[in-house]
N, C-alpha and C positions, 0 to 999 in steps of 0.2 A: 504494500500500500504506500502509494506516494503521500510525502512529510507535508503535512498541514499545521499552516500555526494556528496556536489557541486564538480564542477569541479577545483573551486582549491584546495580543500581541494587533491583532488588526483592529482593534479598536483604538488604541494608540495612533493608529494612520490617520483617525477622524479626527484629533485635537486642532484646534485652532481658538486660541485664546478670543482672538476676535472676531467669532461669528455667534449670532445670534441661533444658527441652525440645533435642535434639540439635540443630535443625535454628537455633535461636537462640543457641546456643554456636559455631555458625558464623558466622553473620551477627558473633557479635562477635569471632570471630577474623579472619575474614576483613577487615573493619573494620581492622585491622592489618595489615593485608598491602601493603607499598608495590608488589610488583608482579603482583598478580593483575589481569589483563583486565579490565577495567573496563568497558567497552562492548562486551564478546562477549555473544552469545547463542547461539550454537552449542554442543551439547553435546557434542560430540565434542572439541572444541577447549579447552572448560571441563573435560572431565573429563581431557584430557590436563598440562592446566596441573597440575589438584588432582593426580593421581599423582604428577608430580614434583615437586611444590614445598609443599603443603600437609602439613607431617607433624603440626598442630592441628586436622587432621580423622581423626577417631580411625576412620570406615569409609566407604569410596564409598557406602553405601548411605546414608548421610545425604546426600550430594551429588544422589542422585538421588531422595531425598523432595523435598529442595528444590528440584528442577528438576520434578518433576510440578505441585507446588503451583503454580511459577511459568508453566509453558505453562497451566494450569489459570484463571490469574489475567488471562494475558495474553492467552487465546482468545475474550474478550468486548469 
């Protein structure tokens, strides 16, 4: 199976301090977060993590923009 990075490593690629876009005001929160999963790629497991621990993600459904984008990125 070819090497896929976790989902923060690509989430990481969405920071931009200076956009108003939801899904890059994650990227830089989550950029702070010393213990979010680092090397998951399971979304179930990521989205169990954000439920409890993320309250600078203001709605799951930015979570799962950026998990489409990322199997989207990651399916080539």
């Amino acid at each position: 199976m070819a090497y896929r990075d976790s989902f923060y490593q690509y989430l990481m690629t969405q920071r931009d301090p200076d956009s108003t876009d939801e899904v890059a005001q994650f990227a830089n929160n989550a950029q702070h977060d010393q213990t979010f999963p680092k090397q998951e790629q399971n979304y179930e497991k990521l989205s169990d993590y954000l439920e409890l621990n993320a309250s600078y993600l203001p709605s799951m459904s930015v979570f799962d923009r950026a998990y489409e984008m990322y199997q989207e990125k990651m399916s080539y």
